[in-house]
C-alpha positions as CSV (number, residue, x, y, z in Angstrom):
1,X,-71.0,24.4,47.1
2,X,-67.9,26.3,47.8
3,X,-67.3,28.8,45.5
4,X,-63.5,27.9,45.0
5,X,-64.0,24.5,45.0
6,X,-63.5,22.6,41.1
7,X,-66.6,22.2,39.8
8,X,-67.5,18.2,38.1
9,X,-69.4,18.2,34.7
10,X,-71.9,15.4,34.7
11,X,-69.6,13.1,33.3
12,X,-66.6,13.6,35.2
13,X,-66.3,10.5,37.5
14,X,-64.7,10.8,40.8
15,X,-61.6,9.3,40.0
16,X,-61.3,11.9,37.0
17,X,-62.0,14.6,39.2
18,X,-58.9,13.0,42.5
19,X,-56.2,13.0,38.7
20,X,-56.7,16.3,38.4
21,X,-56.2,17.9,41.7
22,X,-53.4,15.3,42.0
23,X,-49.9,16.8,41.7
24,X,-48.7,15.8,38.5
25,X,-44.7,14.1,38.5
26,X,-42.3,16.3,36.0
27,X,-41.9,14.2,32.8
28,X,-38.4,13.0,31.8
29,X,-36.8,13.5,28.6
30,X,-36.0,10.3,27.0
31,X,-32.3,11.7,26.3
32,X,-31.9,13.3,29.7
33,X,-29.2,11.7,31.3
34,X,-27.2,12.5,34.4
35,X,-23.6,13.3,34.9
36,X,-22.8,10.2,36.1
37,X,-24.8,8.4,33.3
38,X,-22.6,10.4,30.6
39,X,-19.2,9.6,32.1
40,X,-20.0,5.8,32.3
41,X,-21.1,5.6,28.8
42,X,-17.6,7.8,27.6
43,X,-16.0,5.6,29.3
44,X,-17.5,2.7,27.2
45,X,-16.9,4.2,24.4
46,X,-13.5,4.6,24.8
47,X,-12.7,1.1,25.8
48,X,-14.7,0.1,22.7
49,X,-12.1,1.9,20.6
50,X,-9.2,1.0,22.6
51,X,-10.0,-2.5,22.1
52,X,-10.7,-2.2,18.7
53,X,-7.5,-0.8,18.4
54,X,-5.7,-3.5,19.5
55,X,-7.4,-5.8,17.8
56,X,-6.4,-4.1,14.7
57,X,-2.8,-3.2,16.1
58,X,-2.2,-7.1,16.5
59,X,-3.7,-8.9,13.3
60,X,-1.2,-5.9,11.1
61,X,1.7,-6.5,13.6
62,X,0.9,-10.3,13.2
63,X,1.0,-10.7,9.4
64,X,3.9,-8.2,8.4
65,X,4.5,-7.1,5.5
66,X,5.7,-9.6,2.2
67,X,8.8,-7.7,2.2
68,X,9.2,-8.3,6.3
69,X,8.9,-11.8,5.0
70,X,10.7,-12.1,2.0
71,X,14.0,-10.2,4.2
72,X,13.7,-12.9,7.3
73,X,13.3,-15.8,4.4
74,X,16.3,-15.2,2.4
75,X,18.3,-14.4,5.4
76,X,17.2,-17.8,7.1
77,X,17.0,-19.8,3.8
78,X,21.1,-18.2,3.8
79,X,22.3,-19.7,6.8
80,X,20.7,-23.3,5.9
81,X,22.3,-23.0,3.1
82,X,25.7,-22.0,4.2
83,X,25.7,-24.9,7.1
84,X,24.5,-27.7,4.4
85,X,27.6,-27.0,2.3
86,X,30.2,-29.3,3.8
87,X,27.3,-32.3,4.2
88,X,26.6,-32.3,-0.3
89,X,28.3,-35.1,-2.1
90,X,27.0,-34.3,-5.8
91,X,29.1,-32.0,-7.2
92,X,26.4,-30.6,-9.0
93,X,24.5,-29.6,-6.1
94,X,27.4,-28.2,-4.7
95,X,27.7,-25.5,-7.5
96,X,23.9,-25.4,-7.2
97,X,24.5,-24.1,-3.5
98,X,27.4,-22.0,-4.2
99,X,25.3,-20.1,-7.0
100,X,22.5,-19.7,-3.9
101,X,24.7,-18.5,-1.3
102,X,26.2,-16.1,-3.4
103,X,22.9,-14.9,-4.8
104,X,20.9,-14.3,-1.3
105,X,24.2,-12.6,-0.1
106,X,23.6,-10.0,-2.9
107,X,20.0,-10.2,-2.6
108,X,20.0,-9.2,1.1
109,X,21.9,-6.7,0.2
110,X,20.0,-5.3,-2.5
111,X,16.9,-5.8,-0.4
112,X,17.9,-2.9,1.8
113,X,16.6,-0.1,0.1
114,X,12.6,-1.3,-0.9
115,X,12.7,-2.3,3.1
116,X,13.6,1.1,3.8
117,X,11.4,3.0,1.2
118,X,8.6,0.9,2.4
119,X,9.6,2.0,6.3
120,X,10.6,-1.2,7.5
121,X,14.0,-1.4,9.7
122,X,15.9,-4.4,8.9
123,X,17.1,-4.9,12.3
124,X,13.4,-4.4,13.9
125,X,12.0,-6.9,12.0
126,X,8.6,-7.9,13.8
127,X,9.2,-11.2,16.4
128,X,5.8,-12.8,14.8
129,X,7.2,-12.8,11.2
130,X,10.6,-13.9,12.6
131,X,8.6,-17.0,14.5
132,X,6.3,-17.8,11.4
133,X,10.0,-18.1,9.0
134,X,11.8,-20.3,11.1
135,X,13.9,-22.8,9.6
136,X,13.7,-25.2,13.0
137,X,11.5,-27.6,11.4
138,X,13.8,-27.7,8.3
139,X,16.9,-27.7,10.0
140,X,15.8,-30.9,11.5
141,X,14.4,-32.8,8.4
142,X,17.9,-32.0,7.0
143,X,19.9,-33.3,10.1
144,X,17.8,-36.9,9.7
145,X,18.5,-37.1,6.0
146,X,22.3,-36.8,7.1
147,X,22.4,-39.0,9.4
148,X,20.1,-41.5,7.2
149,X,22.3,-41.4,4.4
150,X,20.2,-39.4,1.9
151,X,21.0,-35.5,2.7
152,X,21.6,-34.7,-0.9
153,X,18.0,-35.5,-2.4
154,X,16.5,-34.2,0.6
155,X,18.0,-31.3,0.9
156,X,17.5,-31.0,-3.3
157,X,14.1,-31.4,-2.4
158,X,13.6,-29.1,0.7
159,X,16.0,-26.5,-1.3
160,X,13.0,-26.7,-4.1
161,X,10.4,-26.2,-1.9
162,X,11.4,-23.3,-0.3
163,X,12.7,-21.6,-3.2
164,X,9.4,-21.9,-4.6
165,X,7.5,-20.8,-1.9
166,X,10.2,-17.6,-1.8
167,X,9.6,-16.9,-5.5
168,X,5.7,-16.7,-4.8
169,X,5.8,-14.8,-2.0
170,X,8.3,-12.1,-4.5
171,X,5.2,-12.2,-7.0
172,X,2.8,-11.1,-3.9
173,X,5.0,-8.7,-2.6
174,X,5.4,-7.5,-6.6
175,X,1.9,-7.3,-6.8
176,X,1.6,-4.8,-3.2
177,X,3.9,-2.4,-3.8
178,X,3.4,0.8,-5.7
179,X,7.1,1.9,-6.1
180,X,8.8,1.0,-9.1
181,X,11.9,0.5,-7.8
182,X,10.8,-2.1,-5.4
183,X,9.4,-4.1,-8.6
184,X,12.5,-3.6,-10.3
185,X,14.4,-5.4,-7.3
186,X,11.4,-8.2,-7.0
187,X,11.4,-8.6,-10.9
188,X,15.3,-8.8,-10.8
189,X,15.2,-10.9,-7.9
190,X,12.8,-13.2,-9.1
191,X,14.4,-14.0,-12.5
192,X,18.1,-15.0,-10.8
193,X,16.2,-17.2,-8.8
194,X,14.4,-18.6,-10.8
195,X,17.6,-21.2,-12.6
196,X,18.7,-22.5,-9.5
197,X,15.2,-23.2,-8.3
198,X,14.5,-25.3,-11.0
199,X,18.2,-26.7,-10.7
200,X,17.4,-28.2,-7.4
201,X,14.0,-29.4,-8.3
202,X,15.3,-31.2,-11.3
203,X,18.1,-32.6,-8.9
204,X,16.0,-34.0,-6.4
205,X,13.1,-35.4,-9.4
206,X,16.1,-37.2,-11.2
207,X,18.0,-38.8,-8.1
């Protein structure tokens, strides 16, 4: 036997004897990754966020704020009311309309200084909460009852509807905002409403 050659105990079988003259292979780190490994998975990160960013971007630029709303309502619920003047018959609903018009003219008004505590330029308003107020849809419904012979009672009716809805969404935006003076407005707001609502409601249960 050679004296430099590795000696085998007894119970060392040949196979044990070829594993450990074998060169053994450098283990690998679990975490070891390479440069190019590292970039790729920054980079996945990144679009994750930037994704997620939009996502979040888009469903807040989507819904707006209730003030956003409540500012593109009033202005829209305005100009229906300024073009159905000349089309009432009841004098009653007449003066009911003259009351509103003059009451969202001051009301937009007013309405300026919450909108710009609360950061919100009037004139920016965002296009989604501009789509999801449009008075399309009413406008039409109002141009069949004229022609149909009934545009007092429906536009009693309509006019009840979405002063209602514009009196709720003044309780959520109320119930939002943290400034005081912004609840003073929406309190304000809410209770000068609040007459000729139930004015045309009454008009358009009793005709």
């Amino acid at each position: 036997m050679y004296p430099d050659q590795p000696q085998q105990s007894p119970q060392q079988t040949p196979y044990d004897y070829l594993n450990q003259i074998a060169p053994q292979a450098p283990k690998k780190s679990l975490f070891h990754l390479g440069l190019r490994q590292v970039i790729l998975l920054g980079a996945a990160l990144v679009l994750v966020v930037i994704i997620f960013a939009v996502i979040i971007n888009a469903a807040v630029a989507g819904k707006g704020s209730s003030l956003e709303h409540l500012s593109v309502r009033l202005a829209n619920t305005g100009t229906i009311a300024d073009s159905s003047q000349v089309n009432l018959k009841s004098s009653k609903l007449r003066n009911l309309n003259s009351n509103l018009r003059i009451y969202i003219t001051n009301t937009n008004r007013d309405i300026a200084a919450p909108l710009k505590l609360a950061g919100i330029d009037s004139k920016k308003i965002n296009a989604n909460v501009v789509s999801q107020e449009s008075t399309k849809a009413l406008a039409a419904r109002l141009e069949d009852a004229r022609l149909n012979a009934v545009f007092d009672k429906a536009y009693a009716r309509e006019m009840a509807y979405q002063l209602g809805n514009t009196m709720t969404l003044m309780t959520k935006a109320y119930n939002s905002t943290k400034s005081t003076s912004t609840k003073t407005f929406l309190s304000a707001a809410y209770d000068s409403l609040k007459p000729t609502q139930e004015g045309f409601a009454n008009f358009s249960t009793a005709n």
